[in-house]
Structures are given as structure tokens and as C-alpha cells.
N, C-alpha and C positions, 0 to 999 in steps of 0.2 A: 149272570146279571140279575135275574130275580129274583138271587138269594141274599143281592146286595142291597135291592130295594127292598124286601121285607125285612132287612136289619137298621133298615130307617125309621123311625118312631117319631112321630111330633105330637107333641103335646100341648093342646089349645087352653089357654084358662079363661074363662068371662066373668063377666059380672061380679057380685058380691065379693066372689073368690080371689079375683086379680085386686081390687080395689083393698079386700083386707091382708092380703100380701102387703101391700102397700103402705097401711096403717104402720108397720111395725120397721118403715126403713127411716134411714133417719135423713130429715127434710132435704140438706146437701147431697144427698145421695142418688136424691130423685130424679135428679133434673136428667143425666141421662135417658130414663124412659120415657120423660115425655116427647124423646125424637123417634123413638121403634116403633109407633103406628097412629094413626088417629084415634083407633081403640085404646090404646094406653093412655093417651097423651088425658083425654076423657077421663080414665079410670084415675088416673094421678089426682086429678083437683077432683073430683069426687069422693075419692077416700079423703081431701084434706080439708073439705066440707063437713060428710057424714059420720069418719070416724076417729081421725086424731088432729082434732086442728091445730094449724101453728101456734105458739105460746111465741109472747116477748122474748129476746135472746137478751143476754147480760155478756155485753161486750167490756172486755176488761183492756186499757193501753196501758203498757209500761217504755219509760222512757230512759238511759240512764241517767244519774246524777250528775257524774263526770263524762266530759269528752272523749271518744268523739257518744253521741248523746245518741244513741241508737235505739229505737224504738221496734217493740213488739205486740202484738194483739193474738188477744184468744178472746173466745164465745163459748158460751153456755147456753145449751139446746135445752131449755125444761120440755121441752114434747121428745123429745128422745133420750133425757138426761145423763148427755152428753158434753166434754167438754172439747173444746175444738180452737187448734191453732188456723189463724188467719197468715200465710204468707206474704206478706205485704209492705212494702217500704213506703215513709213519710215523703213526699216532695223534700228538698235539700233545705228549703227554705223553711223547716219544722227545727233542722237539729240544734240551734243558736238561742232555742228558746223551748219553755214551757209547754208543755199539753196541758190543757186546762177542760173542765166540763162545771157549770155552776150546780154545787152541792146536788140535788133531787131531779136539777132539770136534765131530761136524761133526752131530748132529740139531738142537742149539738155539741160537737167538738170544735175546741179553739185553741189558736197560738195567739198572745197580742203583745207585742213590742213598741217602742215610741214611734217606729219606722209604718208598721203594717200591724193588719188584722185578719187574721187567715182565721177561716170558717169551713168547718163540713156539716151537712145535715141530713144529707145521704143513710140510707140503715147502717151498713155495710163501711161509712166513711172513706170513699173509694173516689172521691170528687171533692177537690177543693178550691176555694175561692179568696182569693188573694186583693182587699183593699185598702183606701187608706185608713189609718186607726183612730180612733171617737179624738175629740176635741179635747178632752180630760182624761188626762194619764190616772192607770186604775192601779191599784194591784190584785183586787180580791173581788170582782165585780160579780153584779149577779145578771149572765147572760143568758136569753132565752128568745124561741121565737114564735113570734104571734102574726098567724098569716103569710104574709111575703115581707115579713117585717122583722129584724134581729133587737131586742130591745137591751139595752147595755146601762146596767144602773147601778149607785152605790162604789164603793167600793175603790173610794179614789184616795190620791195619794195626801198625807198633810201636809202637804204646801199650797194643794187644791182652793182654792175657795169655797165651792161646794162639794162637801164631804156626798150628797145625797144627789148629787146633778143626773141627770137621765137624758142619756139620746138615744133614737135610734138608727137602722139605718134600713132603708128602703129596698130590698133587692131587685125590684122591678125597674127601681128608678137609678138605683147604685149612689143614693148619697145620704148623707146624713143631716140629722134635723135634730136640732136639742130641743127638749118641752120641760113640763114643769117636773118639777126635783119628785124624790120622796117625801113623804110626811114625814113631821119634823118628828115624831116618834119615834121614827124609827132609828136616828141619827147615830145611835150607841151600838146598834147590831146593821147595820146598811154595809155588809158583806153575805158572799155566797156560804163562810162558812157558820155563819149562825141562824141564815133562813134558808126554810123551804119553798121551793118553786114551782110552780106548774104554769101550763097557758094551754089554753085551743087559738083558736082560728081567730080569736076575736079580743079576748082577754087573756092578762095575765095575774094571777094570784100569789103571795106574798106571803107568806108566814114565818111568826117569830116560833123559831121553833121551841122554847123552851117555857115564851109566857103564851104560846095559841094564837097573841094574835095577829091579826089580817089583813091585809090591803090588799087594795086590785087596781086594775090601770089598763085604761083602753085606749090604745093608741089611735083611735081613730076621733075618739073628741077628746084625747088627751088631755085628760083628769082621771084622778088619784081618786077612791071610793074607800069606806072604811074610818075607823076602826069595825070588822070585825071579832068576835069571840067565837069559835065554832066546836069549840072543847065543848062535847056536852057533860064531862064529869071534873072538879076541879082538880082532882087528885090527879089527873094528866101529868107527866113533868117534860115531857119530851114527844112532840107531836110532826106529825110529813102530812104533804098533802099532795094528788095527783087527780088527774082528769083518767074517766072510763067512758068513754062514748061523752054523754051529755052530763052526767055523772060528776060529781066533783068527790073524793074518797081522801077520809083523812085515816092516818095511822097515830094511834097515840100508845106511849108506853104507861101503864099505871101502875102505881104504890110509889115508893120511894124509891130515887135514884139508887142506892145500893141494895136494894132487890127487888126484884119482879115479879110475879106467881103465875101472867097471863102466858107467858112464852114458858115453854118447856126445859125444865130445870138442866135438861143435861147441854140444851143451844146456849142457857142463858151463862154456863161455865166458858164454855168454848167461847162467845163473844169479851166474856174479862179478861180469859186468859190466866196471867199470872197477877192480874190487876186486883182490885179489892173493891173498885166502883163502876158504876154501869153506866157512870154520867158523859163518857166518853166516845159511844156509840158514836155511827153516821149513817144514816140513810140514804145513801148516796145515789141510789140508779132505780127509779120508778117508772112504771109502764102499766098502764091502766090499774088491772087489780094484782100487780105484781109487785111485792116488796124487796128488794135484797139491803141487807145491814148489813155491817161491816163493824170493826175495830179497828180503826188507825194503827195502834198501840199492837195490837193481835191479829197482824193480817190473814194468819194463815189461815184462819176460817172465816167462812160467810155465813149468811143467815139466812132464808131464802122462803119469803111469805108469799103463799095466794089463797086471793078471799074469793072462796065462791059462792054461789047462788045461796041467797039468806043469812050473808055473813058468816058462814061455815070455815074456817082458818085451816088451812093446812100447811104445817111448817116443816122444815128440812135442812142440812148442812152442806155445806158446798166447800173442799177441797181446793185452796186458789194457788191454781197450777203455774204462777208467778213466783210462789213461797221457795226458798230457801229449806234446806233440810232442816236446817232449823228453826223455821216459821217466820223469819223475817222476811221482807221482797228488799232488795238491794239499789232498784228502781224508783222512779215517781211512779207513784199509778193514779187509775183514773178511770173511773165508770162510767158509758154509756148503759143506755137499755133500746131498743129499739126490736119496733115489727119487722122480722126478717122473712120475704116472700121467696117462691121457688125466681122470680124476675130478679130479685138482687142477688139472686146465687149465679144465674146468669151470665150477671152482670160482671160479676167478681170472676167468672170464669173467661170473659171477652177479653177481659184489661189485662190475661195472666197472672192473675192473684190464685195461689192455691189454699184451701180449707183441707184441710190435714185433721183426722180424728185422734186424740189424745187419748181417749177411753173415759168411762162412765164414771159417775161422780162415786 
């Protein structure tokens, strides 16, 4: 017996120590430890404080094109640079129709048919919300949400009357209220795929992406602001805009469309492709100071910008594990971005959704 208990070893880790163990697991990973003691559970959000804080994830949806229209998701951990399959099936009432996400505005995912307009806003898009659909049939709207509020503008069909009509719809209240259109400016680009989007809490902001400029809209005294110009170089050709905190952050590309000098020569091949011009970019999924770009044309690679403290740019390429062996995706896809917490890992764990690690970019 005694020589059983001295072949027992426990090994206690505190402080610093546990907490930088910690730093180096990757975010989904964690969430078990925070059930193995009070001391852990402490030492988990402490290291994800002190020394590798969560980064935006870039949630990628693909859907097929043909029947039956099955849908799949993966994530991109930049805090562990990692890529990661989401185990997860769409409600039934997804497969009959479209995944949609408007260009830049990266909190929600949408289905919208004559019938219904299904919404998630959830990080994780793990909860959705099924009502009736805006009053003006769309095709290309630019959707986004301010508040407790889904704002649905643009983008409607030509049989429409107003090409630039704007409603929104109230989640609190669950109904929809039409106000004043876009600006007649905009009338020639009033779709998601030739502006860029953002909103906080209160406002949402507007941009053409190609001439800069800007409008805003507050749906609480529902009036249209602007024209802005917030290109401060004119040689811009191709500009995004997002919100960081209180922050408003614009991304613009400079020199001429078919070449760059500011992005790094060997991203700026990989984003053309086999192509010859760069005018074809998308921006598609923003989260604070987090950029990822894409080529429609050249899916198989991404483009993956964050700006830190003094405008210091740090770029990288991203691998989109969607792609075909041959770099095509065979799918619709569709970029969210969203703050992914250890609570919606959670969460995704309650529902029986599994996150599946694919390996490092």
C-alpha cells in the first residue's frame, strides 16, 4: 500500500503558469476547463484578458447551387490561426432559397423570399428568426442592424416603384415600418454589391464603394445625412468602411485599379489570380479592425488585414477550405465576421452543433 501511494504524483499549476498554458489553446478548446475548478475557470478568462485576446472569427457559409441545396460552415480563428468546421444544419426552411449576408455588413445572415424573411444575428448563427418579408420585393438589398432594429434598403426589383425604398423592421415590436427612401444619388449603385456597410447601435453608414461616397441613416428620426467624401487621398479607387468601438475605419485601395504597391506583391497575385485586373476585389466580411478580401473570380485564396495600434497593417493569406482542388468552390458562399466568445461556444455546444478543428492556415 505505501508503495502505491508514493507512485501517485499530482501536479498543482497556479498563476501565471496555468493562465499561459492557456494563452496557447485554441478558444473552442477552452471551454472544457472552465468546468475543472473555480481556479481554472478564473485562470481561462484571465489569460483571455491578459494574454491572447479573442480576435473576430470569419465565418464562411456555403450552400449548394443545385438541389437538394445543402449548406455547410467553417471558421477562422485569427487568435489561434486556425481553421474550423462548424457542424451544423440550416432549419429546412433555408434549403428552397438563398444565404444571403449584405457585402461588408458582417453581423447578420439572411434567407428572403416573397413568402418569409429569415434572419440570424447570433455570432455563431445558431438561432433564427422567421417573419413576414419587407413590403418591396428585393433582389440585391443592402441588409443590416442598428439597434433592435434590421434596416432593408435598396435593392429592389424593376417592376418596383421605388428602386431605393427603405424599411425596417423592429425586433422588439416584430413589425415593419417603411420611411424615407435613399438619396436619389445613390439610385445607380442602391445594391449590397456595390456599397459598403456598417452600423452601431444607433446609425448606419453607406458607402459607394468605388467613388467614397457616404450616407448615413438613423432610424430613430429617420432621415438620410450626407453626401459625405471621407477618402482622404483621391487616388483611392476602391474604399470599405467599419465601425471599432466608437471608431468609424475606412479601408481604401490606392494607385490604379490594375496595380497596387500598398498590399504585398505576392497577396496582390494571389487575389487576381489568373485575372489581369484588381477591379474585381470584394470586401466582404469586416469586424472592427479586421479586414478579409476576397476574389469572387479566385476564391481559393483570401486576403486577411488587421490594423493595429497607429495604423501599423499586418497582412496574411488565408487557404479557403471551401475551394476545390482546383481553386474553384462549387457552392454559393457567403461571409459573415463576428466576435466569437467562450458563451457562444457554449452555446453551440448545448444545441449539439460540433466545431471540428481542420488544421492551421
Amino acid at each position: 500500500m505505501a508503495e502505491e501511494e508514493q507512485s501517485k504524483v499530482t501536479v498543482t499549476v497556479h498563476g501565471d503558469v496555468l493562465e499561459t498554458i492557456f494563452s496557447h489553446i485554441p478558444l473552442h478548446l477552452l471551454l472544457p476547463a472552465c468546468f475543472v475548478s473555480k481556479q481554472w475557470n478564473a485562470a481561462v478568462f484571465s489569460s483571455l484578458r491578459r494574454f491572447n485576446n479573442p480576435k473576430p472569427w470569419l465565418l464562411l457559409h456555403t450552400q449548394s447551387i443545385r438541389r437538394p441545396q445543402t449548406t455547410a460552415a467553417f471558421a477562422y480563428d485569427p487568435r489561434s490561426h486556425l481553421w474550423l468546421r462548424i457542424n451544423r444544419k440550416l432549419p429546412h426552411e433555408h434549403v428552397s432559397a438563398a444565404l444571403r449576408c449584405s457585402s461588408s455588413s458582417a453581423a447578420i445572415l439572411y434567407v428572403l423570399n416573397p413568402s418569409e424573411f429569415s434572419f440570424s444575428i447570433d455570432p455563431l448563427h445558431l438561432t433564427w428568426h422567421h417573419v413576414n418579408p419587407p413590403s418591396v420585393w428585393r433582389i440585391d438589398p443592402i441588409v443590416a442592424v442598428v439597434g433592435h432594429r434590421i434596416i432593408v434598403a435598396g435593392g429592389a426589383c424593376e417592376f418596383e416603384d421605388d428602386p431605393l425604398a427603405v424599411e425596417f423592421y423592429d425586433i422588439s415590436s416584430r413589425r415593419w415600418e417603411r420611411t424615407e427612401s435613399m438619396p436619389a444619388t445613390l439610385k445607380d449603385s442602391a445594391a449590397s454589391t456595390w456599397l459598403s456597410v456598417t452600423a452601431n447601435t444607433q446609425t448606419i453608414f453607406i458607402m459607394e464603394q468605388r467613388s467614397g461616397v457616404t450616407h448615413s441613416f438613423n432610424p430613430d428620426s429617420k432621415t438620410w445625412n450626407g453626401p459625405y467624401d471621407l477618402r482622404p487621398d483621391p487616388n483611392i479607387y476602391f474604399s470599405a468602411i467599419a465601425f471599432h468601438g466608437y471608431k468609424l475605419i475606412m479601408l481604401g485601395l490606392l494607385g490604379d485599379p490594375d496595380d497596387t504597391n500598398e498590399m504585398p506583391p505576392e497577396l496582390v497575385e494571389k487575389l487576381k489570380g489568373e485575372g489581369i485586373s484588381f477591379s474585381s476585389i470584394r470586401i466582404s466580411s469586416i469586424a472592427g479592425n479586421f479586414f478579409y478580401i476576397h476574389n469572387p473570380g479566385e476564391p481559393g485564396e483570401l486576403v486577411a488585414l488587421e490594423v493595429g495600434d497607429g495604423g501599423r497593417c499586418q497582412w496574411g493569406s488565408l487557404k479557403n477550405p471551401a475551394a476545390s482542388d482546383r481553386g474553384r468552390v462549387a457552392e454559393r458562399v457567403v461571409f459573415t465576421c463576428s466576435d466569437v466568445r467562450l458563451s457562444d461556444i457554449g452555446r453551440a455546444v448545448a444545441t449539439g452543433d460540433e466545431i471540428v478543428t481542420l488544421g492551421k492556415c
